[in-house]
Backbone atoms as SQL, in Angstrom:
CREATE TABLE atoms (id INTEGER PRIMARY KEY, chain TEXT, resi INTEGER, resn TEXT, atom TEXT, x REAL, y REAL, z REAL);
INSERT INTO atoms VALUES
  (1, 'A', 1, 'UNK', 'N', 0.840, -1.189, 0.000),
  (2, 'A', 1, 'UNK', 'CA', 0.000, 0.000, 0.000),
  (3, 'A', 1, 'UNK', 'C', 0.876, 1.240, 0.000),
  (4, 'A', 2, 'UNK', 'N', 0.463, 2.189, -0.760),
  (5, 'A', 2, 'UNK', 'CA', 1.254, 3.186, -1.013),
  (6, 'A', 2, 'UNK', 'C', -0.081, 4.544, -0.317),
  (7, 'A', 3, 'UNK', 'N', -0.034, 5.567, 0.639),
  (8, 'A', 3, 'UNK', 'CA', -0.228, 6.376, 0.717),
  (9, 'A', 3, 'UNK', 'C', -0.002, 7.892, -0.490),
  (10, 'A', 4, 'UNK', 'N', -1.596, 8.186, -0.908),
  (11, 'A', 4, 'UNK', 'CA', -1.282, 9.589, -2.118),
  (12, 'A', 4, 'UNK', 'C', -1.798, 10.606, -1.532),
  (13, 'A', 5, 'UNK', 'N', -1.045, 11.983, -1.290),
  (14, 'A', 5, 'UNK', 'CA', -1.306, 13.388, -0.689),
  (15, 'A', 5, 'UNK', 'C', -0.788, 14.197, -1.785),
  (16, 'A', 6, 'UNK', 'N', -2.000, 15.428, -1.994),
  (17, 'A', 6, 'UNK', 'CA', -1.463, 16.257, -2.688),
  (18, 'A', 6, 'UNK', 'C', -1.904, 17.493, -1.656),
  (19, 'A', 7, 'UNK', 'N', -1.243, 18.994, -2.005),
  (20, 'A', 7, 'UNK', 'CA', -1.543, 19.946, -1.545),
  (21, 'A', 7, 'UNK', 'C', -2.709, 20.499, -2.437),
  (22, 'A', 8, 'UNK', 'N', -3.037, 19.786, -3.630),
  (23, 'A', 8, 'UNK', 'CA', -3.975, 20.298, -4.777),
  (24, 'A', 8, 'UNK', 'C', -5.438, 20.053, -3.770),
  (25, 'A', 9, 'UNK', 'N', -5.584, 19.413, -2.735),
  (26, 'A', 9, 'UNK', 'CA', -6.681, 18.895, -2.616),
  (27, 'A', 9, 'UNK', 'C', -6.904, 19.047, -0.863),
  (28, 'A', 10, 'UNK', 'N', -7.927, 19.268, -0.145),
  (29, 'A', 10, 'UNK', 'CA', -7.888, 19.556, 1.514),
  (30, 'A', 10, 'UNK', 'C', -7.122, 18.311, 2.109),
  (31, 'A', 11, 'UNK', 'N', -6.314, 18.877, 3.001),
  (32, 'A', 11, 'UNK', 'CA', -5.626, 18.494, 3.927),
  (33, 'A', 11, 'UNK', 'C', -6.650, 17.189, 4.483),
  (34, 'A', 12, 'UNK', 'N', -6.267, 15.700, 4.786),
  (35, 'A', 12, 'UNK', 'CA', -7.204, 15.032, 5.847),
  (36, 'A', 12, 'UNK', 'C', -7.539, 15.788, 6.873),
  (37, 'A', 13, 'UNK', 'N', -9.073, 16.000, 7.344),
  (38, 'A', 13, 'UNK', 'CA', -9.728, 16.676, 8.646),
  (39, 'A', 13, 'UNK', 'C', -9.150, 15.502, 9.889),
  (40, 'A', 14, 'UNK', 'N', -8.938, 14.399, 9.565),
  (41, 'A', 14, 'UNK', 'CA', -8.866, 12.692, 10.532),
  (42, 'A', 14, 'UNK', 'C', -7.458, 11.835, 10.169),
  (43, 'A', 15, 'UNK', 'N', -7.898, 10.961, 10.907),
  (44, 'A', 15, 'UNK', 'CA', -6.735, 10.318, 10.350),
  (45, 'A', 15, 'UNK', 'C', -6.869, 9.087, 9.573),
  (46, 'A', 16, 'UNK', 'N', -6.761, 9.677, 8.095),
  (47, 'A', 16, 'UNK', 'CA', -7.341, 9.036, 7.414),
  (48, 'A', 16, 'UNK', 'C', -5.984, 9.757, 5.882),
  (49, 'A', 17, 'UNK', 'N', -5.718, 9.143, 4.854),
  (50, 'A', 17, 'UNK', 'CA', -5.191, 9.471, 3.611),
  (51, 'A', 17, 'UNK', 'C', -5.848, 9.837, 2.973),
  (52, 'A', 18, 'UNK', 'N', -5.353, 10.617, 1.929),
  (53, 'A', 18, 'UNK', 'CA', -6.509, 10.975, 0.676),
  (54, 'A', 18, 'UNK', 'C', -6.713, 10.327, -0.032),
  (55, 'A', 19, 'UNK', 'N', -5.747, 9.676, -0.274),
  (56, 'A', 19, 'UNK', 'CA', -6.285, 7.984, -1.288),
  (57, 'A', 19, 'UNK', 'C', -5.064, 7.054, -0.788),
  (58, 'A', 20, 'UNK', 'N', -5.351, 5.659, -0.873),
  (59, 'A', 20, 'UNK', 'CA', -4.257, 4.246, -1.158),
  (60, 'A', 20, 'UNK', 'C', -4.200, 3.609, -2.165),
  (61, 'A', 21, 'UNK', 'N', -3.064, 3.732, -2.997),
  (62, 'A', 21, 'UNK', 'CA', -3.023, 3.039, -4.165),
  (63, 'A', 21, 'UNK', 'C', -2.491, 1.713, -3.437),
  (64, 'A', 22, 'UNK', 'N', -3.212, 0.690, -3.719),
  (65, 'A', 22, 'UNK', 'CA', -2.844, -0.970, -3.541),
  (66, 'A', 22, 'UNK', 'C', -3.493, -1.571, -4.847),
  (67, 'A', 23, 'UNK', 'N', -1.875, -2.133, -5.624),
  (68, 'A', 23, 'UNK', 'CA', -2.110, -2.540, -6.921),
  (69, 'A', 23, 'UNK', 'C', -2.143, -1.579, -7.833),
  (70, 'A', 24, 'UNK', 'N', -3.217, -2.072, -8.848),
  (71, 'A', 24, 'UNK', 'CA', -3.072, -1.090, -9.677),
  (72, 'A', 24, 'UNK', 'C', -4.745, -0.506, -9.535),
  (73, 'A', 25, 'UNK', 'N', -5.094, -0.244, -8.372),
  (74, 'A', 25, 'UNK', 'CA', -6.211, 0.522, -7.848),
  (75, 'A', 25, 'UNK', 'C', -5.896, 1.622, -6.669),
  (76, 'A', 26, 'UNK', 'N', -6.430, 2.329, -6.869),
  (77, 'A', 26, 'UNK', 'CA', -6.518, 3.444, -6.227),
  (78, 'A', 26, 'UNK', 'C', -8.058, 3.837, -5.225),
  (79, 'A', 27, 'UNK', 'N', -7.847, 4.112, -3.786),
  (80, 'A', 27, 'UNK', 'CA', -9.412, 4.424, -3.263),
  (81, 'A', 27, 'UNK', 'C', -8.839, 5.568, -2.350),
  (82, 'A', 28, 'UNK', 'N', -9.897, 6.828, -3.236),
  (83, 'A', 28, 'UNK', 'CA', -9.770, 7.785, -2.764),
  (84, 'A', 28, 'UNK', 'C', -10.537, 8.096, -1.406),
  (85, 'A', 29, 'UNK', 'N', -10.945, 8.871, -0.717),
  (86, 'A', 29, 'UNK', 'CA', -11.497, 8.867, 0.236),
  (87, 'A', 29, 'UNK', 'C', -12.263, 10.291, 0.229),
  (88, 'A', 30, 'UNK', 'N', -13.255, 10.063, 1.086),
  (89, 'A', 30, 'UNK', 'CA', -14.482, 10.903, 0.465),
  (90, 'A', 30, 'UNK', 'C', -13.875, 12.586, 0.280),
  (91, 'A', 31, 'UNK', 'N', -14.435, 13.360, -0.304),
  (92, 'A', 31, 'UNK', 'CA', -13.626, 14.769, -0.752),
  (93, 'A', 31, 'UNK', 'C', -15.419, 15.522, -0.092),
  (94, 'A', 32, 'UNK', 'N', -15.231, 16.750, 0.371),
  (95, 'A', 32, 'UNK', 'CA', -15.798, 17.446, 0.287),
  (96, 'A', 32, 'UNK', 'C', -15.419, 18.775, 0.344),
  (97, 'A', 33, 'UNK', 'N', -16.693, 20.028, 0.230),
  (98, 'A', 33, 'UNK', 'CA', -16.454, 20.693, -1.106),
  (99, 'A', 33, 'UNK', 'C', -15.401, 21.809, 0.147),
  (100, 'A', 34, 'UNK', 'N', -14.272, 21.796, 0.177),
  (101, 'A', 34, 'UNK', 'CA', -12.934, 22.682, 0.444),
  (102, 'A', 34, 'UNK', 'C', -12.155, 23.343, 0.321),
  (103, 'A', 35, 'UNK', 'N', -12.183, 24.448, 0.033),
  (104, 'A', 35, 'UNK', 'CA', -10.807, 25.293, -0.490),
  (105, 'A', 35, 'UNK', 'C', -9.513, 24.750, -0.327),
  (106, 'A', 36, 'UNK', 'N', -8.376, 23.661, -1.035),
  (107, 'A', 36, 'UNK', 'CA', -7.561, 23.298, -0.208),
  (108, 'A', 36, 'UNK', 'C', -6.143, 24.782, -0.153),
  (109, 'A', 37, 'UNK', 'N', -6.641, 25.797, -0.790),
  (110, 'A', 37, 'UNK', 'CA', -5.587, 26.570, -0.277),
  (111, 'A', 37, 'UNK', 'C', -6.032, 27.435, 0.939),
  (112, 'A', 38, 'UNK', 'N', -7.234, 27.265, 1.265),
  (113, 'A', 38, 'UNK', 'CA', -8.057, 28.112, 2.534),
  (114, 'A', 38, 'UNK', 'C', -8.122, 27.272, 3.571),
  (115, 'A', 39, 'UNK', 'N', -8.485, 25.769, 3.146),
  (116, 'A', 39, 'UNK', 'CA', -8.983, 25.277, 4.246),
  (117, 'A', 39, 'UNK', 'C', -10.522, 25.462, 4.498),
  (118, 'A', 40, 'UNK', 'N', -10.746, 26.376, 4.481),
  (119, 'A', 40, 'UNK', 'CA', -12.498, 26.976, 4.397),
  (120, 'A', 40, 'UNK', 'C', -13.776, 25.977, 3.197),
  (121, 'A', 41, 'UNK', 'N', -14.452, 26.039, 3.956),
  (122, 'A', 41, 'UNK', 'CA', -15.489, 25.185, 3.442),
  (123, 'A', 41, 'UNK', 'C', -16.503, 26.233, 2.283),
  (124, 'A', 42, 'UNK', 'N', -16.378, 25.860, 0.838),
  (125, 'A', 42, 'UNK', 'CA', -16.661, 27.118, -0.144),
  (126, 'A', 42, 'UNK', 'C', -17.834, 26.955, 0.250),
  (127, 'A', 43, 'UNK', 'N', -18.822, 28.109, 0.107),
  (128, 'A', 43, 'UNK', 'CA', -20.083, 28.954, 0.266),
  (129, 'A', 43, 'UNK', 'C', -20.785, 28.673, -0.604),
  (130, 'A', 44, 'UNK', 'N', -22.066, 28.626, -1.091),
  (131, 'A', 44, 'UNK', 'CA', -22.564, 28.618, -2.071),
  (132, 'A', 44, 'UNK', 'C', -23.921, 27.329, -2.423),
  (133, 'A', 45, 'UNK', 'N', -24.745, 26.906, -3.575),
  (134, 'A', 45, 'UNK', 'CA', -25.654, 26.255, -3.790),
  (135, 'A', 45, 'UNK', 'C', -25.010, 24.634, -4.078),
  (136, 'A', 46, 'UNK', 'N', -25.534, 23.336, -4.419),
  (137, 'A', 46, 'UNK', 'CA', -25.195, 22.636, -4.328),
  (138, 'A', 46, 'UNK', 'C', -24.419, 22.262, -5.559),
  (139, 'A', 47, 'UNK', 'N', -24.732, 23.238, -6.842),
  (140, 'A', 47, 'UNK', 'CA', -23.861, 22.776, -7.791),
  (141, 'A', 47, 'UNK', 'C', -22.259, 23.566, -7.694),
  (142, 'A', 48, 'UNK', 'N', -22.070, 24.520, -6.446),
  (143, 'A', 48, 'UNK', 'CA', -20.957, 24.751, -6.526),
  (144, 'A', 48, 'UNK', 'C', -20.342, 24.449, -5.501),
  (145, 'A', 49, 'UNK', 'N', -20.841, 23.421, -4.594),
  (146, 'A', 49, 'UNK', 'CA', -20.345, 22.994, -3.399),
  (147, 'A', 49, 'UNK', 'C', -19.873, 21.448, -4.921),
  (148, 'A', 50, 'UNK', 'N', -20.564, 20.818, -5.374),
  (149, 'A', 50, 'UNK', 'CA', -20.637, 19.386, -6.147),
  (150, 'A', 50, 'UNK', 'C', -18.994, 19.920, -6.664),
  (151, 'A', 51, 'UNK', 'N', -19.177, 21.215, -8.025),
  (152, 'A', 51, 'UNK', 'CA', -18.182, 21.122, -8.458),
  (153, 'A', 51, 'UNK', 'C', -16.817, 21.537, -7.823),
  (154, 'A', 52, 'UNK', 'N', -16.951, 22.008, -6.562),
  (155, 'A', 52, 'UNK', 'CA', -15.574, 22.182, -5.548),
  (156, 'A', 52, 'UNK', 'C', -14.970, 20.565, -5.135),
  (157, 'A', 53, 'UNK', 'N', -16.211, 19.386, -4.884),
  (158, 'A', 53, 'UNK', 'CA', -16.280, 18.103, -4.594),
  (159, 'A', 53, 'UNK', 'C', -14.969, 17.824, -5.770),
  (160, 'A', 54, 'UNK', 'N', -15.677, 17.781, -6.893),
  (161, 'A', 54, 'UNK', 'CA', -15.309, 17.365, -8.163),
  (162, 'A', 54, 'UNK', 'C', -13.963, 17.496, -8.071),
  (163, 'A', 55, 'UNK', 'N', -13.444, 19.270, -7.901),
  (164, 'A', 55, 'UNK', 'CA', -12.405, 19.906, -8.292),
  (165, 'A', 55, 'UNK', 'C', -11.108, 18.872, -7.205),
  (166, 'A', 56, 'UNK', 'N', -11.779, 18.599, -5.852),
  (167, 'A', 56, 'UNK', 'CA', -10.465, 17.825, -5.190),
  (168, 'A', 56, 'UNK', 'C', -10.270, 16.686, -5.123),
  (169, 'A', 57, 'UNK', 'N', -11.506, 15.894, -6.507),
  (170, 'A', 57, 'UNK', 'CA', -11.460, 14.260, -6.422),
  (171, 'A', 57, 'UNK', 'C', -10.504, 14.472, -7.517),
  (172, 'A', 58, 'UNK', 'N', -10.599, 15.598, -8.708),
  (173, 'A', 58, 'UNK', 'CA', -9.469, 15.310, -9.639),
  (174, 'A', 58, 'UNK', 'C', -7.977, 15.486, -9.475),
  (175, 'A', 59, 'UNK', 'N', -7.568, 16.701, -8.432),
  (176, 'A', 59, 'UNK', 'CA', -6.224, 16.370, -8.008),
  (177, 'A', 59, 'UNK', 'C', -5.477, 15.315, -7.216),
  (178, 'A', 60, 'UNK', 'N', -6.968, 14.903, -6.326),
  (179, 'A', 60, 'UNK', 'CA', -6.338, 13.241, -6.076),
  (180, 'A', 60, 'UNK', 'C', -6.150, 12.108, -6.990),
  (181, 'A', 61, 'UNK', 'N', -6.797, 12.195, -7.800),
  (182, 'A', 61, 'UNK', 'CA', -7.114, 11.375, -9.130),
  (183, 'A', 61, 'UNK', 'C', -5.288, 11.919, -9.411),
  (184, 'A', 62, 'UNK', 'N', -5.089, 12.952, -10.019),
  (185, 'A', 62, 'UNK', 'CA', -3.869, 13.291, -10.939),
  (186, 'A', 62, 'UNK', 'C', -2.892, 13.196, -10.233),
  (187, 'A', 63, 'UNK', 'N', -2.753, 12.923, -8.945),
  (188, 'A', 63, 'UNK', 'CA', -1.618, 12.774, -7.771),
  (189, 'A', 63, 'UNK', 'C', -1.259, 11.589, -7.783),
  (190, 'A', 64, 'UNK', 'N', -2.391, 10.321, -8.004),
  (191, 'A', 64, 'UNK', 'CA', -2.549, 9.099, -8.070),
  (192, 'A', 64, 'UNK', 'C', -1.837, 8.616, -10.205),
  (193, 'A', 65, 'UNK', 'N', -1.907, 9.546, -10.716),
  (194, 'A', 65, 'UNK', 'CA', -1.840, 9.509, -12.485),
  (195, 'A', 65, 'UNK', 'C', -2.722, 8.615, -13.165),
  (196, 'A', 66, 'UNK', 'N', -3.914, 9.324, -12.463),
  (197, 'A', 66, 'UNK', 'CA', -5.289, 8.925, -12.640),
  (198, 'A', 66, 'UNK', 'C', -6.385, 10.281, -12.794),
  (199, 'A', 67, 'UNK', 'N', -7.578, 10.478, -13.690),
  (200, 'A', 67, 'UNK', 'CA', -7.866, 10.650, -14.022),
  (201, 'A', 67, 'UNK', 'C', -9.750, 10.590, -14.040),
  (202, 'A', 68, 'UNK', 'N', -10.626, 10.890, -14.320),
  (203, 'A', 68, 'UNK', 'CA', -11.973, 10.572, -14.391),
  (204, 'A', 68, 'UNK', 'C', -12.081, 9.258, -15.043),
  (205, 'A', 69, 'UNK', 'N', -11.657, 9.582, -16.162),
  (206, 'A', 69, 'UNK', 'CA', -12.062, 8.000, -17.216),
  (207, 'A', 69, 'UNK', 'C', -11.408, 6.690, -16.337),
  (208, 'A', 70, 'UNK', 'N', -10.535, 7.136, -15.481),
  (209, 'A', 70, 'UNK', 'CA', -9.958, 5.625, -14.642),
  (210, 'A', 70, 'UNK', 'C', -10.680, 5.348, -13.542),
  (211, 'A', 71, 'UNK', 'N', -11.849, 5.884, -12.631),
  (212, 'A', 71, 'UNK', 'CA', -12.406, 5.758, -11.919),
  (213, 'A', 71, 'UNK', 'C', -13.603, 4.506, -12.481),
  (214, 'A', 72, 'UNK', 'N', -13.703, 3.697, -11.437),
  (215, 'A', 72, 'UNK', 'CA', -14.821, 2.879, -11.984),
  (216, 'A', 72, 'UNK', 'C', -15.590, 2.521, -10.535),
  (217, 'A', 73, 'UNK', 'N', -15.705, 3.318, -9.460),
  (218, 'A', 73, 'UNK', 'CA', -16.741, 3.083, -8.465),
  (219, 'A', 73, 'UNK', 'C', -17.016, 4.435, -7.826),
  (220, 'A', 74, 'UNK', 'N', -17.901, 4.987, -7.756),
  (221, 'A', 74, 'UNK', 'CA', -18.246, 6.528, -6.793),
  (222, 'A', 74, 'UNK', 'C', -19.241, 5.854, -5.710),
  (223, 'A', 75, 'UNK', 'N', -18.926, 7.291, -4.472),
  (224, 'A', 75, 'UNK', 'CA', -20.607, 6.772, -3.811),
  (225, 'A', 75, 'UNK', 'C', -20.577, 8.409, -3.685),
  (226, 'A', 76, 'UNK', 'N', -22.416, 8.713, -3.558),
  (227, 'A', 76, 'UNK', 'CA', -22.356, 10.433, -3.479),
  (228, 'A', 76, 'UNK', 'C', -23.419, 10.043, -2.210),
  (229, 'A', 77, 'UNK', 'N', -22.840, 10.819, -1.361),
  (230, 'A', 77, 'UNK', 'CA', -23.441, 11.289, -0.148),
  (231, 'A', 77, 'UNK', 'C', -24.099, 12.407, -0.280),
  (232, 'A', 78, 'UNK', 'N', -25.252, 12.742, 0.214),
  (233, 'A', 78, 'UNK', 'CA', -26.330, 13.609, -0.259),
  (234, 'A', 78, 'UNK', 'C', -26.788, 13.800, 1.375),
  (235, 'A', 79, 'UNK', 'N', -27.132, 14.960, 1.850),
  (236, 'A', 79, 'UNK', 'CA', -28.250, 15.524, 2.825),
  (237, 'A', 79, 'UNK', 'C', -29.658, 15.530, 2.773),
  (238, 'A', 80, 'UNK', 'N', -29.898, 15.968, 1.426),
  (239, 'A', 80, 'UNK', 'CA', -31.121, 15.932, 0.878),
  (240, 'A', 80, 'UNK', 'C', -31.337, 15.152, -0.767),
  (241, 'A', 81, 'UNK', 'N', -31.536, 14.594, -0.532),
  (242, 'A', 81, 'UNK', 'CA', -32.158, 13.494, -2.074),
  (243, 'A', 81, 'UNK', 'C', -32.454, 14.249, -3.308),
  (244, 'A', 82, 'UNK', 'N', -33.456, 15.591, -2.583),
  (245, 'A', 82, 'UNK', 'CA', -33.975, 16.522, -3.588),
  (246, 'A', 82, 'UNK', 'C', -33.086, 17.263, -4.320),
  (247, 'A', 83, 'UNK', 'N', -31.520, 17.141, -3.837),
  (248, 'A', 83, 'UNK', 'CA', -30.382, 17.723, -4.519),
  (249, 'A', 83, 'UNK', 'C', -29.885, 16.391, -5.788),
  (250, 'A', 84, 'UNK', 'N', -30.294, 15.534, -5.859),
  (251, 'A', 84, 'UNK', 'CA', -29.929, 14.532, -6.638),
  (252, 'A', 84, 'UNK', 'C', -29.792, 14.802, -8.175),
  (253, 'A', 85, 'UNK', 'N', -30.990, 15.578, -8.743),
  (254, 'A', 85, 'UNK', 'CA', -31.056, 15.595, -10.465),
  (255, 'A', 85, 'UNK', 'C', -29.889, 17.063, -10.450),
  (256, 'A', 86, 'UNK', 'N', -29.840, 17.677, -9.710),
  (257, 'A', 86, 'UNK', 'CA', -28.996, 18.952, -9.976),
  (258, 'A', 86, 'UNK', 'C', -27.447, 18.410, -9.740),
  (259, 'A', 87, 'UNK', 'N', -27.367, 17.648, -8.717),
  (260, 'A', 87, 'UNK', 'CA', -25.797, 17.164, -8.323),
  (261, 'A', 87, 'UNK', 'C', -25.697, 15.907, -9.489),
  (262, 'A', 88, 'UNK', 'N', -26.488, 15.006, -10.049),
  (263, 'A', 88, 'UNK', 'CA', -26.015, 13.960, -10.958),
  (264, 'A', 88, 'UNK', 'C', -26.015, 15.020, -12.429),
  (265, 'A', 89, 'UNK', 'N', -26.538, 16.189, -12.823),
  (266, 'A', 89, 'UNK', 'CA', -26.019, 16.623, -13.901),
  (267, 'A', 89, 'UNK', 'C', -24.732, 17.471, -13.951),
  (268, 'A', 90, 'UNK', 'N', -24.570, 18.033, -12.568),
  (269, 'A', 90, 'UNK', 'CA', -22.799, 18.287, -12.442),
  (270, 'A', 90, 'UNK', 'C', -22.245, 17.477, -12.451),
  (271, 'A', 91, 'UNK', 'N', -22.498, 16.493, -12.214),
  (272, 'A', 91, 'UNK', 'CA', -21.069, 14.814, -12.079),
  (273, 'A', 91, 'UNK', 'C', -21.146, 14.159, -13.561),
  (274, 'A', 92, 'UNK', 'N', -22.162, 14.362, -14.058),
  (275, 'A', 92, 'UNK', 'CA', -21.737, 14.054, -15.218),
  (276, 'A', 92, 'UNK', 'C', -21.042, 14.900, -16.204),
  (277, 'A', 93, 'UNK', 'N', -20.994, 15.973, -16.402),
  (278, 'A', 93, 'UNK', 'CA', -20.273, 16.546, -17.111),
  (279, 'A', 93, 'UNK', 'C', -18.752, 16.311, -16.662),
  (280, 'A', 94, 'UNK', 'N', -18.068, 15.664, -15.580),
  (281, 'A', 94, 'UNK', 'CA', -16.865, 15.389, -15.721),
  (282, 'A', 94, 'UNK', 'C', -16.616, 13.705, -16.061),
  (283, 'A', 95, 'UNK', 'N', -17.410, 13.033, -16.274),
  (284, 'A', 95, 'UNK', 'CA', -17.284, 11.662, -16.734),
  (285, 'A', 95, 'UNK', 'C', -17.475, 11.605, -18.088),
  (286, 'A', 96, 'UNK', 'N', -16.443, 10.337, -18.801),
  (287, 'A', 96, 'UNK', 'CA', -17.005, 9.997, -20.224),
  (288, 'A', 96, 'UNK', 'C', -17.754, 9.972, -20.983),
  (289, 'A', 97, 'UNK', 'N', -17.845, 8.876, -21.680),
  (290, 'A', 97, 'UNK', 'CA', -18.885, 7.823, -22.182),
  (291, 'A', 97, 'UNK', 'C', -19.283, 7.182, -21.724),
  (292, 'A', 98, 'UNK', 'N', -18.198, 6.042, -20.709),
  (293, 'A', 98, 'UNK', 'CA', -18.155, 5.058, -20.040),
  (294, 'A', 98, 'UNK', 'C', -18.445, 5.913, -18.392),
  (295, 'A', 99, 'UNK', 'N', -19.223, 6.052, -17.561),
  (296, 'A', 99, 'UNK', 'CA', -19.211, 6.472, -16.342),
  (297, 'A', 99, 'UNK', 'C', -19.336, 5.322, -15.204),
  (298, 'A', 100, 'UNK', 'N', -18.473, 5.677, -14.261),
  (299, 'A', 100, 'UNK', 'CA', -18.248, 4.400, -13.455),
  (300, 'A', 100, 'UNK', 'C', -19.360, 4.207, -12.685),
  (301, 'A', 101, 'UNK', 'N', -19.477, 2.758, -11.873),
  (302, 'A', 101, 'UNK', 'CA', -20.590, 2.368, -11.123),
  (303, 'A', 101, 'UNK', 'C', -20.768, 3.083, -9.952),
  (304, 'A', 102, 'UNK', 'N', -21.919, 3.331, -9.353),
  (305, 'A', 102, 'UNK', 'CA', -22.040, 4.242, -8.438),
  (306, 'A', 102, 'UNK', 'C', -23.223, 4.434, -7.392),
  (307, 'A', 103, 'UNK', 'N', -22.930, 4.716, -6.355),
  (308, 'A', 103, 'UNK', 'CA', -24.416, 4.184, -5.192),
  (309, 'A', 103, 'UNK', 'C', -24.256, 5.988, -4.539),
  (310, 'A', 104, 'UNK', 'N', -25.839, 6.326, -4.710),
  (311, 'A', 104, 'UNK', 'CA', -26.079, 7.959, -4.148),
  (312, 'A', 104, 'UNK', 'C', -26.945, 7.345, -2.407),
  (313, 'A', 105, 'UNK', 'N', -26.426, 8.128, -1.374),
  (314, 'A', 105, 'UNK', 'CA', -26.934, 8.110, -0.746),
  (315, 'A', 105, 'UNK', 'C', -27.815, 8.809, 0.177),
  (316, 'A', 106, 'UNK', 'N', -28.573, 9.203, 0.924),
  (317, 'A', 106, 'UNK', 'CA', -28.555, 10.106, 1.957),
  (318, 'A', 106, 'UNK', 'C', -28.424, 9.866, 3.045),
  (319, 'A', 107, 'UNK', 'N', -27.841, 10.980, 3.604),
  (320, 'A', 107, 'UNK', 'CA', -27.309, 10.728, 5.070),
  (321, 'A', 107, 'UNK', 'C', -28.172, 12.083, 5.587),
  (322, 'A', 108, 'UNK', 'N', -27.673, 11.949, 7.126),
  (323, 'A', 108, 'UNK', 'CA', -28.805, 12.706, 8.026),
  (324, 'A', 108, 'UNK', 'C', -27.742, 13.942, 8.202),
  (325, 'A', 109, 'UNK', 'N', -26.085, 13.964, 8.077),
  (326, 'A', 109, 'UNK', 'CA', -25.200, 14.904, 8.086),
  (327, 'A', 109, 'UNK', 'C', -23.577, 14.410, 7.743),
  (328, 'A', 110, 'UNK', 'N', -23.063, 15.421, 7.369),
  (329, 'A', 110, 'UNK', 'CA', -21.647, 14.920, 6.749),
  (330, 'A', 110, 'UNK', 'C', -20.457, 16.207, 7.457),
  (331, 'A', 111, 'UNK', 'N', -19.160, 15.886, 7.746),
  (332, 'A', 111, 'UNK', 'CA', -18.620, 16.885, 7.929),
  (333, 'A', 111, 'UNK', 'C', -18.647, 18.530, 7.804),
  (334, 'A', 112, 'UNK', 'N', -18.409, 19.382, 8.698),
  (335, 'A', 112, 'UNK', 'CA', -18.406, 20.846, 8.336),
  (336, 'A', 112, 'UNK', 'C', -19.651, 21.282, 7.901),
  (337, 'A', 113, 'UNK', 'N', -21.068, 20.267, 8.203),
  (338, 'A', 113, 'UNK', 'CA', -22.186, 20.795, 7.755),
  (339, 'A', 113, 'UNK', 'C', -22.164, 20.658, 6.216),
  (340, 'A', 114, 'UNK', 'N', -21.569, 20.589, 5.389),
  (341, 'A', 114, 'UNK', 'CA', -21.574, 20.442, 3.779),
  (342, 'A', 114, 'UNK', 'C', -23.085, 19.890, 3.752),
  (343, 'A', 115, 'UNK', 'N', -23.232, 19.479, 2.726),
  (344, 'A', 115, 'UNK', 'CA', -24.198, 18.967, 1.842),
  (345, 'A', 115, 'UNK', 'C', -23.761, 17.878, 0.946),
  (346, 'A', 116, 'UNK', 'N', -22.911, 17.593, 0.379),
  (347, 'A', 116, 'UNK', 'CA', -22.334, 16.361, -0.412),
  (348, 'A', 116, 'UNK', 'C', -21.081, 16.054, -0.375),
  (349, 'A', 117, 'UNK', 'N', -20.956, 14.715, -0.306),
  (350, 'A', 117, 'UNK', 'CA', -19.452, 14.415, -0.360),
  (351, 'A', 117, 'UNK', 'C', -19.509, 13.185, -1.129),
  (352, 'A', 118, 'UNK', 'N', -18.270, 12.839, -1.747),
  (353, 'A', 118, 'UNK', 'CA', -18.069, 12.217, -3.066),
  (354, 'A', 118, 'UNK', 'C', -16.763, 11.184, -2.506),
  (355, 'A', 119, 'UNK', 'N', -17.007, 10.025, -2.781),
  (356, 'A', 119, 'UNK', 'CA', -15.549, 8.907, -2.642),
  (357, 'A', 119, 'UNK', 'C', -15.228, 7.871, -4.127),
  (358, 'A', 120, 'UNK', 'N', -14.268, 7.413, -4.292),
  (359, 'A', 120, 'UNK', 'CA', -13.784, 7.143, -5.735),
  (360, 'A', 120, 'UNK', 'C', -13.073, 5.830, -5.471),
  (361, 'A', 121, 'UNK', 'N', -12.937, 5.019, -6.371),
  (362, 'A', 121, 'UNK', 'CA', -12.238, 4.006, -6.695),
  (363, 'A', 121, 'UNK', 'C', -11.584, 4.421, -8.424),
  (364, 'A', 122, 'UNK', 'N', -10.630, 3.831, -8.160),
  (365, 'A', 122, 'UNK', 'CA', -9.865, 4.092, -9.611),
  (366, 'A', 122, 'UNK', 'C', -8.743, 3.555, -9.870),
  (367, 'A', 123, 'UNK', 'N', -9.246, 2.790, -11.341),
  (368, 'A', 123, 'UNK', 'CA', -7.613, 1.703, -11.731),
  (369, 'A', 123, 'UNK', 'C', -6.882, 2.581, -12.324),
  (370, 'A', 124, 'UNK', 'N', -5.628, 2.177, -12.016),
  (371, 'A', 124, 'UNK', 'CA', -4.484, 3.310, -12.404),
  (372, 'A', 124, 'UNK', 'C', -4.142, 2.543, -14.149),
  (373, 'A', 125, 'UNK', 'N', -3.808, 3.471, -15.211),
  (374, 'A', 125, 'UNK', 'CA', -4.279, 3.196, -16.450),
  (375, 'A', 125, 'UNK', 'C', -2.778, 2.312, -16.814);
């Protein structure tokens, strides 16, 4: 097991890595939506909390020399369900053709109060 940290992406809040590459897979660990040069939790509606999500699953992804198209498992943690058709048309615009398998959930609360948080699996290419 190899431990992956970038400064591109928030600092672990726990003690926990931002991703483990074991093999030629990679599991990122859930991202939510963070300034990682603030630290501060960005402001805003759920498609710009989603695409802040987005923005620090891809520098873990590129830290890892991985990518969207190499991901093949998500889970999206949700507060409210009713955010679902607005947060699955931001997540798709960063996936392929091929979009990996994926389980949305809701939860009753997630770190820092957010609203969504996003976790990844991904074979390294």
């Amino acid at each position: 097991m190899k431990a992956i940290s970038t400064p591109n992406a928030p600092a672990a809040i726990g003690p926990y890595s931002q991703a483990i590459k074991s093999g030629d897979l990679v599991f990122l660990s859930g991202q939510i939506p963070i300034d990682p040069k603030t630290g501060d939790v960005v402001k805003g509606d759920i498609v710009t909390e989603t695409d802040r999500v987005l923005d620090n699953l891809a520098a873990v992804l590129a830290a890892s020399g991985c990518s969207f198209d190499d991901v093949v498992r998500t889970t999206i943690y949700l507060t409210d369900l009713n955010d679902f058709q607005v947060v699955n048309a931001t997540y798709a615009k960063r996936f392929g053709t091929t979009p990996p398998a994926r389980a949305t959930v809701q939860v009753s609360g997630l770190p820092k109060g957010v609203h969504v948080e996003i976790d990844a699996i991904a074979r390294v290419p």
